[in-house]
C-alpha positions in Angstrom: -8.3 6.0 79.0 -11.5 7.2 77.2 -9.5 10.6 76.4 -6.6 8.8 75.1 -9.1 6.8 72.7 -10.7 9.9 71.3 -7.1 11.4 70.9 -6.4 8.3 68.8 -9.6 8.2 67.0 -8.8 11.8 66.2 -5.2 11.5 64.5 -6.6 9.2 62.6 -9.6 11.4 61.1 -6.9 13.8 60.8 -4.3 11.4 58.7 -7.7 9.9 56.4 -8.3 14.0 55.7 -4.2 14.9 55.4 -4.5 11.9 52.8 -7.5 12.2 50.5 -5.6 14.5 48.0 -3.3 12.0 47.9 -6.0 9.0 46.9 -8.1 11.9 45.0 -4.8 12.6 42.8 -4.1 9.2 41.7 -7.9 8.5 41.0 -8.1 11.6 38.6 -5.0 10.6 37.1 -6.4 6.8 36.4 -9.4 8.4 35.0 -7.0 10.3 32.4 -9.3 12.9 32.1 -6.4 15.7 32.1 -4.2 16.5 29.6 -0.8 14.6 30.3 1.6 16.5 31.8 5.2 17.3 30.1 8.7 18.1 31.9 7.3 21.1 33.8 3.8 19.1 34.2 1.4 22.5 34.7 -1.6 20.0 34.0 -0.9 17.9 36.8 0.3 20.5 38.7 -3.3 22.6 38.6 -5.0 19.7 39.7 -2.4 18.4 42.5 -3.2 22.3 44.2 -6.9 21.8 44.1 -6.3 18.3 45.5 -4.6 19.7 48.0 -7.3 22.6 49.1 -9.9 19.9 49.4 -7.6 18.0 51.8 -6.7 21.3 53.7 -10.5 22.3 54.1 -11.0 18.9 55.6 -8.7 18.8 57.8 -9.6 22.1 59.2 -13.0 21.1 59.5 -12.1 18.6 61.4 -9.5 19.8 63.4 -8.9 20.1 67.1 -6.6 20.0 70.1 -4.9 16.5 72.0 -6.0 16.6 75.2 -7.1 20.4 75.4 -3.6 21.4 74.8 -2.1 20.3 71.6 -3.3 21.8 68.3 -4.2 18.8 66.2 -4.5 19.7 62.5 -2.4 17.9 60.0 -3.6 20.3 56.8 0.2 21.6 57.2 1.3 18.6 55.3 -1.0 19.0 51.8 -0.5 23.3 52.1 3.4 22.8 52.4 3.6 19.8 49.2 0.8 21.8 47.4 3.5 24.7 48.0 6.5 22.9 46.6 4.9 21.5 43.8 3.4 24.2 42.5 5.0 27.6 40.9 5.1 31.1 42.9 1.9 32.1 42.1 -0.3 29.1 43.0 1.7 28.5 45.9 1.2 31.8 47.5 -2.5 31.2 46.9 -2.9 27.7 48.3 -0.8 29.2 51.9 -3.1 32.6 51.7 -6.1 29.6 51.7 -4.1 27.4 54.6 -4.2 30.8 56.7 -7.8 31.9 56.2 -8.8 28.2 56.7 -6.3 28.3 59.9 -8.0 31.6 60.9 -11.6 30.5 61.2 -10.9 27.2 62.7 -8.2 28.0 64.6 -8.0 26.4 68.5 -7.2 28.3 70.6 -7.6 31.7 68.2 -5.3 34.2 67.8 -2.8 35.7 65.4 0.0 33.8 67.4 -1.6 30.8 67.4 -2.2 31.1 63.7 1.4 32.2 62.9 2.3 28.7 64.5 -0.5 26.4 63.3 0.5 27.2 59.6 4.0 27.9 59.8 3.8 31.2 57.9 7.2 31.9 59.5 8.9 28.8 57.2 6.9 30.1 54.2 10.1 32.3 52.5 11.9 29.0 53.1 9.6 26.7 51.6 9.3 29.1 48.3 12.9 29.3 48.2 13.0 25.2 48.2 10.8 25.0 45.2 13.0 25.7 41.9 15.8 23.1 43.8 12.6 20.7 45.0 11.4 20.4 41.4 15.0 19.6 39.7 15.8 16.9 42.9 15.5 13.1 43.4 13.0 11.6 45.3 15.2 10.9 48.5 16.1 14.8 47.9 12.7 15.9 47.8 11.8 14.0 51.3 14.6 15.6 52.8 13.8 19.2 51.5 10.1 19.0 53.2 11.4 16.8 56.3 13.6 19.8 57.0 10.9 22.3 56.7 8.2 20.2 58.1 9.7 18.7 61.6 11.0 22.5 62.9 7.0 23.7 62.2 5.2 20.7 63.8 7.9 21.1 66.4 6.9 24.3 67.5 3.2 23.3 66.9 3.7 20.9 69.9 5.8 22.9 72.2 3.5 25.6 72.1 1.7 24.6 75.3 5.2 24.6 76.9 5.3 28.2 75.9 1.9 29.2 77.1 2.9 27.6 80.6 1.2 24.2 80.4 3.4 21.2 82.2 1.9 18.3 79.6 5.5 16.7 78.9 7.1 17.7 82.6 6.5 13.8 83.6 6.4 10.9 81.0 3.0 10.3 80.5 0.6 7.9 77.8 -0.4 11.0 76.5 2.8 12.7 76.5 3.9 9.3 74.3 0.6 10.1 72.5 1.9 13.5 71.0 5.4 12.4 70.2 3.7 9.9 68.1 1.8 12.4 66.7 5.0 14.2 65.8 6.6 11.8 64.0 3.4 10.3 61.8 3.1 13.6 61.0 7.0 13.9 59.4 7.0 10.0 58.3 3.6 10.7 56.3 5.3 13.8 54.7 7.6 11.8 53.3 5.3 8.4 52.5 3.2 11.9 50.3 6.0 12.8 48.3 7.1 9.1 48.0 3.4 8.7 46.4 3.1 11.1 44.3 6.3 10.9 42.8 5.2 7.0 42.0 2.2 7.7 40.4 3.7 10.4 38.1 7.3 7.4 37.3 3.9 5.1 36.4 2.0 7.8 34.6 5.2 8.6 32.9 5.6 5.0 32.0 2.1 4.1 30.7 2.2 7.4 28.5 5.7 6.1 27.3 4.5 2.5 26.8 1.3 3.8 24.7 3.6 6.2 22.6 5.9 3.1 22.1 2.8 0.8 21.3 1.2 3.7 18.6 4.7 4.1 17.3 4.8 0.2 17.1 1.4 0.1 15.6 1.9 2.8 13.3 5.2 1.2 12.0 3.5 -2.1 11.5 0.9 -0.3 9.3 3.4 1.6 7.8 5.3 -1.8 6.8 2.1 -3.2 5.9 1.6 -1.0 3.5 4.5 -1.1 1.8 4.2 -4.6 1.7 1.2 -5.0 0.0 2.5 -1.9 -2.7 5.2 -4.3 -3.2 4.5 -6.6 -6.4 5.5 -9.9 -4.9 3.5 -12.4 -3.2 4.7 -12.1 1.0 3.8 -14.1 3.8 5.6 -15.3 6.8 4.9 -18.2 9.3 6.1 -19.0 13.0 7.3 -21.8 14.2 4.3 -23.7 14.6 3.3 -23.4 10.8 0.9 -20.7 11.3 0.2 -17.7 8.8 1.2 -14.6 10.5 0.7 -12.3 8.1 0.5 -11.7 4.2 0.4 -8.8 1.8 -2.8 -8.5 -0.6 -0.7 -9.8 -3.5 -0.2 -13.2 -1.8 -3.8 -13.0 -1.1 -5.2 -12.6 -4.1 -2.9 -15.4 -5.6 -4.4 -17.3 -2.9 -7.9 -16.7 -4.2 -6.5 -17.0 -8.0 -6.4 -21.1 -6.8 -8.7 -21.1 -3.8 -11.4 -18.4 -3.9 -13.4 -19.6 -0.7 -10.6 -18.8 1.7 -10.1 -15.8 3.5 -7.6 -13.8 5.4 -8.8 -15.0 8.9 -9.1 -18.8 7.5 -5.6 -18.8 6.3 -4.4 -17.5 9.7 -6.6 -20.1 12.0 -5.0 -22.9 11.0 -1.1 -24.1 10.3 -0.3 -23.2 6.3 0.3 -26.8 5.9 -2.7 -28.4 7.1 -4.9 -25.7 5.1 -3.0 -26.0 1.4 -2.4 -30.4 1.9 -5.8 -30.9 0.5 -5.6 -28.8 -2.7 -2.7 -29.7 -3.6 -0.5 -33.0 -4.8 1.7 -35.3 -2.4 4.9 -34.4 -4.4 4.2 -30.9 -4.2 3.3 -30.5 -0.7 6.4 -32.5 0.5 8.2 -30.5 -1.2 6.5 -26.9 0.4 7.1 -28.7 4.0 10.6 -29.5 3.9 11.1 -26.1 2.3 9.4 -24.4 5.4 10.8 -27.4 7.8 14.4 -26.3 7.0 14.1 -22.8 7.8 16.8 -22.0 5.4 17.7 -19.7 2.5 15.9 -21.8 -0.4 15.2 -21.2 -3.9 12.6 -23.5 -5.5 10.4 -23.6 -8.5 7.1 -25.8 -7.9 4.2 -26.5 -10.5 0.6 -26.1 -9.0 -2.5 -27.0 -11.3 -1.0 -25.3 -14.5 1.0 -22.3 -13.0 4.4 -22.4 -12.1 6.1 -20.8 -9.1 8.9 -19.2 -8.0 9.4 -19.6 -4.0 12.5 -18.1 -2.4 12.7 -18.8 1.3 14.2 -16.8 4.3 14.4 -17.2 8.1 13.2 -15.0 10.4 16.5 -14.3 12.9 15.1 -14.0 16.5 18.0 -11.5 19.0 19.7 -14.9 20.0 20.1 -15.8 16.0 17.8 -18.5 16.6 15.6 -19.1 13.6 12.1 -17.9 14.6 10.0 -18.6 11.8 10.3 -18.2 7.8 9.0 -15.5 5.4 8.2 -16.8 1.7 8.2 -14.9 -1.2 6.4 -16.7 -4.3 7.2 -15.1 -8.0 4.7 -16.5 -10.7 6.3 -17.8 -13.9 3.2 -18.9 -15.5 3.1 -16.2 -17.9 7.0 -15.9 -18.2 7.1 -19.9 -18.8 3.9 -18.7 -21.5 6.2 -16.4 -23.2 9.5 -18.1 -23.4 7.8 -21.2 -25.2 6.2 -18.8 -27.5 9.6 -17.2 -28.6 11.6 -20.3 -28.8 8.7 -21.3 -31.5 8.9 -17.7 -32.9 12.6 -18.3 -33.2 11.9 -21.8 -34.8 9.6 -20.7 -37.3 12.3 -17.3 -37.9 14.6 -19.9 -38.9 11.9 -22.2 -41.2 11.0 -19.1 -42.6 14.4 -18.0 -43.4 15.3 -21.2 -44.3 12.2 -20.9 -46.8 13.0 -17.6 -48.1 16.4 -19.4 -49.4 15.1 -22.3 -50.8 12.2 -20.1 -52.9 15.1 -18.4 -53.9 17.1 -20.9 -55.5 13.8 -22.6 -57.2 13.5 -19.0 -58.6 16.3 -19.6 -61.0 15.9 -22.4 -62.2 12.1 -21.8 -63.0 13.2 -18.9 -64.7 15.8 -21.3 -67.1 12.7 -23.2 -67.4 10.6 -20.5 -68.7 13.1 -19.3 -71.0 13.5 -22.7 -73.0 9.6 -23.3 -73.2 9.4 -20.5 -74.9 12.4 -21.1 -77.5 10.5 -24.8 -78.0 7.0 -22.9 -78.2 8.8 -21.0 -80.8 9.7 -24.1 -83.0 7.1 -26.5 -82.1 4.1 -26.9 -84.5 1.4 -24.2 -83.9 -1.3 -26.8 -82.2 1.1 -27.4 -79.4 0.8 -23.8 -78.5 -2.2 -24.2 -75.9 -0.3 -27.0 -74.1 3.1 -24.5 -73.7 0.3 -21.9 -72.6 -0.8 -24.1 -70.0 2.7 -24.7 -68.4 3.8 -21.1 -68.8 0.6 -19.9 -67.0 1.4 -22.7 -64.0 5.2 -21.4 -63.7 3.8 -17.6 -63.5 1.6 -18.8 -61.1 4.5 -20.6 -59.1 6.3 -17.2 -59.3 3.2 -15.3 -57.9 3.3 -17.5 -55.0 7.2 -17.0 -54.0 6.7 -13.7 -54.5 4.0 -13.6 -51.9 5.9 -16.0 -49.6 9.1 -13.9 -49.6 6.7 -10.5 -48.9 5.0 -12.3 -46.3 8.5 -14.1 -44.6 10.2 -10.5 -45.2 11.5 -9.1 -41.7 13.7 -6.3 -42.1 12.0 -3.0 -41.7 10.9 -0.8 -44.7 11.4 2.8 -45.7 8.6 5.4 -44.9 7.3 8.7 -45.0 5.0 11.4 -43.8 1.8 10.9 -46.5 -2.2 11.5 -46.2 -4.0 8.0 -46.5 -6.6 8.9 -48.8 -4.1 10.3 -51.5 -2.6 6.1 -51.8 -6.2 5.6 -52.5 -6.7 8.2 -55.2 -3.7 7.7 -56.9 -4.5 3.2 -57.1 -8.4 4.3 -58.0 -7.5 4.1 -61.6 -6.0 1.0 -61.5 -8.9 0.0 -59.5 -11.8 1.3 -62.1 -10.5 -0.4 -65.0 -10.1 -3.8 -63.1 -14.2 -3.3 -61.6 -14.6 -1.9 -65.1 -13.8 -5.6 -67.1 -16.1 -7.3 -64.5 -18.9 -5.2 -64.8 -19.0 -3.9 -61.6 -18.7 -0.3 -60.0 -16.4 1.9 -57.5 -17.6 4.3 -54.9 -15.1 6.2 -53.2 -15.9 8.2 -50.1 -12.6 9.7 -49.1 -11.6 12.3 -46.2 -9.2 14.8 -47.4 -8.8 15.9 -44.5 -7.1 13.1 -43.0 -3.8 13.3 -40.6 -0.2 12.3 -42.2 0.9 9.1 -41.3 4.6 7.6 -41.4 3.8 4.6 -44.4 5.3 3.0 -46.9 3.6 3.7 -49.5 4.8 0.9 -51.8 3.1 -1.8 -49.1 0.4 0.2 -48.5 -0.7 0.0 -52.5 -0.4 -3.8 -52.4 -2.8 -3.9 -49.3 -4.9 -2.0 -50.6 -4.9 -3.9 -54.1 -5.3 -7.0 -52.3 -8.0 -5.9 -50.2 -9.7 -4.1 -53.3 -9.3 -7.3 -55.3 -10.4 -9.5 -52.8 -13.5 -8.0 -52.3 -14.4 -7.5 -56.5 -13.8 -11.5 -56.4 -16.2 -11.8 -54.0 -18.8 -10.0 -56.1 -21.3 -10.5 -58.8 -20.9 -8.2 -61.8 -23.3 -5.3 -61.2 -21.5 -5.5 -57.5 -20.2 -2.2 -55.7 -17.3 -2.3 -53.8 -16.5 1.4 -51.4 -13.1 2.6 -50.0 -14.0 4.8 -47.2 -11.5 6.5 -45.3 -12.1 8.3 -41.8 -10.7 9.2 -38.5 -11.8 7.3 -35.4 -11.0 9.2 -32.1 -6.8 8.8 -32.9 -6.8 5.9 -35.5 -7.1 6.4 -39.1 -9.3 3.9 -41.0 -9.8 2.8 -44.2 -12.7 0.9 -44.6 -13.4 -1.7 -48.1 -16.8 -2.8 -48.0 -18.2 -5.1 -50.7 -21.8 -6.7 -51.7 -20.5 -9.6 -52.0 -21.8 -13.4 -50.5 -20.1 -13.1 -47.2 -18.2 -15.3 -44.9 -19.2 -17.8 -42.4 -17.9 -17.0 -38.9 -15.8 -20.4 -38.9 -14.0 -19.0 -42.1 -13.4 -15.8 -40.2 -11.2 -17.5 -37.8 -8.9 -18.6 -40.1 -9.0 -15.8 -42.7 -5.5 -14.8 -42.1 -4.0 -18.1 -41.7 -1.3 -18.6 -43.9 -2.3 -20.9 -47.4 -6.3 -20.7 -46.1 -8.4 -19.9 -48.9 -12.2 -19.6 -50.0 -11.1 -19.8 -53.4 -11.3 -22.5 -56.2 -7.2 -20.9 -57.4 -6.3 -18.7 -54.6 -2.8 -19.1 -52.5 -4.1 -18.3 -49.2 -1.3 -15.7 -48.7 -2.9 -12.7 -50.2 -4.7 -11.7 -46.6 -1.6 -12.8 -44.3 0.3 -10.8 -46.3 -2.0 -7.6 -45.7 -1.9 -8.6 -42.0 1.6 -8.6 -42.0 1.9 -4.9 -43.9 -0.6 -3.3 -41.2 1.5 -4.9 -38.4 4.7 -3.2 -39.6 2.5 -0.2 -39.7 1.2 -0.8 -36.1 -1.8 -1.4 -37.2 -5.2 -3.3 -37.4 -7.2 -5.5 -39.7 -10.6 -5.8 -38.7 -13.8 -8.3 -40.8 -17.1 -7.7 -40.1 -19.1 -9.8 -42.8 -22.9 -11.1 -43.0 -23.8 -14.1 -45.5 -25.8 -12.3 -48.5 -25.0 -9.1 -47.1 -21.3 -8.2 -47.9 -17.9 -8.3 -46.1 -16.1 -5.2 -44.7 -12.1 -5.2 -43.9 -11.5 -2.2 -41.7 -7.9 -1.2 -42.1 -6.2 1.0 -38.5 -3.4 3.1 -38.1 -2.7 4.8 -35.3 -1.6 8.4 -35.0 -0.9 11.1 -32.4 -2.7 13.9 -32.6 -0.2 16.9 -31.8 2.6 15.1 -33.2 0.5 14.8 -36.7 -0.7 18.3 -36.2 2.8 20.2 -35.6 3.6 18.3 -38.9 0.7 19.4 -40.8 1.6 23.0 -40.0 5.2 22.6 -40.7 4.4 21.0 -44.8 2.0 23.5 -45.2 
């Protein structure tokens, strides 16, 4: 009884050694501190013939016979898998290892013992089996080492009955003991390649799952991304309400009404119950039954004083099932900005064309009127002459101001040509002396000749300039000195009309170029609109810079670009 205990108590030593490759595979694999294998797996397959040395050192440490007779070593079982599994090379190696580990533990020694123990004499088989074993199913691969493995552990145990001993002549507990033995042995080749074959399908799996989760991941980012390069305001909600996600555009909207909220507070709470308390009743109703439907929708809303745009779409789950909504908002503030200031730019087009008419007509009739005051001047007595002055003056005045009106209202665009600034300047100086000239006052002209062309017209250009020029000598004292300066400013050409005049207040700034505002006792208040209207068919700029008892300077801007102007230059000269 007491030798059939030990014999028990050593299988089992003998299956816990046969089996720690086995346990010491899958913990290395767990660990994942080896490169994942790929469809040959070299990686794994290195480490599963290491495994299976340490397993066949162990068990021919602790190897010995059943009952005196029986060789009891189950390191056959990790050399033959280790063989399989492995290419040509390693295998040959890990059975030269079985057989020196055989050799030195070997019970009883001897080569013929040895040949048995390892089964060197299945060895051409086994390497034949491995090219087939690796390209097989699971079943397959069980039955490949079953029927290499049960002819060598059946000549293991009939050895005795070679050598003459009588152990299985009579039926016997311990000739029960070593048929047992027998068929672990087989059954736990098969629960081995059953194991390892699992933990590869799982290792296979999880490295599928994590490509599948970082291809997931990276998509997600990927979509995110071209979400928020997107120009429209995105976000989408579950079921529930909740914010699942929303591109930076819808956040900074958010934070355009709501600065205090963040991402993570929009998406720790349902949309609804976060936006109720900044916004109206009307409005939020009408957001919730626009979400609530989880239909195509198309609504325009009015929040504070900016007006949106919401379309609506539901999210389709695999059984068509509506699984939430995403909600894209479009802002119209600045659109709804715009189209009220065109339809009054086309209402005042149409008053000032109307206007332009109705100056027109009074032109001709003025013009009768003129005509005949001067036939009665003519024949009236010679004291009424101041009083036919005075009316004459007032209907040249009248004319003055249609004139200005029609230049101001005109629309259509004007003739121009390639032409230096500062030559318009030199040719109106004249003009411009002899006007400073009857008020006692001087010119100073500072002028760049070497000034880019510019596409003017010159015509509009001389009556800005004349206005400007005028302008600034009735803002003087005689003894005043009023300077046309032109220069170039990085690619803008100025022209710069500086007086030493009284100056303007900063309120009278404001409205300078307001139609009919003026700082004068007789002035029309169109003179300056008038200039601002020239420079803006020119593309350009009118800028005032003025300090009381100082003076008053209107900087005139025209843009130009440079190689453009340069390849003309060339080409006049």
């Amino acid at each position: 009884m007491i030798a059939i205990l030990d014999a028990v108590k050593d299988i089992l030593l003998q299956i816990l050694s046969a089996s720690s490759f086995i346990f010491l595979f899958q913990w290395w694999l767990d660990q994942s501190h080896i490169i994942r294998r790929n469809r040959q797996f070299p990686d794994d397959q290195a480490l599963l013939i290491i495994c299976c040395a340490i397993s066949i050192t162990l068990c021919t440490i602790f190897s010995t016979t059943l009952f005196g007779v029986v060789y009891l070593n189950l390191a056959i079982l990790p050399a033959y898998i280790g063989i399989l599994y492995g290419n040509f090379r390693s295998g040959i190696s890990l059975a030269a290892f079985f057989m020196l580990c055989t050799a030195l533990f070997s019970v009883p020694p001897g080569i013929g013992n040895m040949v048995v123990n390892t089964g060197v004499l299945m060895y051409p088989l086994l390497l034949g089996f491995v090219r087939p074993f690796k390209k097989g199913k699971i079943i397959q691969k069980i039955g490949m080492l079953w029927a290499i493995l049960a002819p060598s552990m059946l000549f293991i145990v009939l050895m005795p009955k070679m050598n003459g001993k009588n152990i299985y002549e009579t039926l016997s507990a311990d000739t029960f003991l070593v048929t047992v033995y027998l068929f672990i042995t087989v059954m736990l080749g098969g629960l081995f390649i059953f194991c390892i074959e699992t933990a590869w399908d799982r290792l296979q799996i999880k490295e599928q799952m994590k490509g599948i989760s970082e291809k997931f991941k990276l998509e997600s980012e990927k979509l995110q991304q071209i979400t928020d390069a997107v120009q429209l305001n995105i976000m989408s909600m579950d079921d529930s309400g909740y914010v699942t996600e929303l591109n930076e555009f819808m956040l900074k909207l958010i934070h355009r009404h709501y600065p205090e909220l963040t991402r993570e507070t929009i998406m720790s709470q349902p949309a609804g119950q976060l936006f109720r308390k900044y916004i109206d009743e009307q409005t939020y109703s009408r957001l919730e039954n626009i979400v609530r439907s989880k239909q195509r929708t198309n609504a325009k809303i009015t929040c504070a004083t900016s007006t949106y745009q919401i379309y609506t779409e539901p999210l389709l789950r695999d059984s068509g099932i509506p699984g939430g909504v995403v909600m894209i908002v479009q802002d119209l503030t600045e659109e709804a900005k715009l189209r009220s200031e065109l339809d009054n730019v086309e209402r005042l087009t149409l008053v000032g064309q109307m206007a332009a008419g109705i100056t027109h007509e009074i032109r001709n009739p003025m013009a009768v009127v003129r005509g005949f005051l001067q036939l009665m001047r003519e024949k009236s007595p010679g004291e009424l002459d101041s009083y036919y002055q005075i009316v004459m003056d007032e209907l040249d005045r009248a004319n003055a101001i249609i004139n200005d009106f029609l230049s101001l209202a005109q629309t259509r665009v004007s003739d121009k040509e390639m032409v230096q600034l500062h030559l318009i300047v030199e040719e109106l100086s004249p003009l411009i002396w002899a006007d400073a000239n009857l008020r006692g006052q001087s010119i100073e002209l500072r002028l760049n000749p070497s000034l880019p062309l510019l596409m003017l017209n010159v015509r509009e250009i001389k009556q800005l300039v004349l206005n400007l020029a005028r302008n600034g000598m009735e803002a003087m004292d005689p003894k005043g000195v009023l300077t046309l300066e032109t220069r170039v400013n990085e690619d803008r050409v100025e022209l710069m009309i500086k007086d030493t005049g009284g100056g303007i207040s900063t309120s009278q700034i404001e409205n300078l170029f307001v139609p009919f505002f003026t700082t004068k006792n007789h002035g029309t208040g169109l003179g300056l609109s008038l200039c601002l209207s020239i420079a803006e068919r020119h593309n350009g700029k009118i800028a005032v810079e003025s300090q009381e008892g100082v003076g008053t300077v209107f900087t005139v801007s025209f843009p130009f670009e440079k190689e453009e102007s340069a390849a003309t230059t060339r080409l006049l000269k």
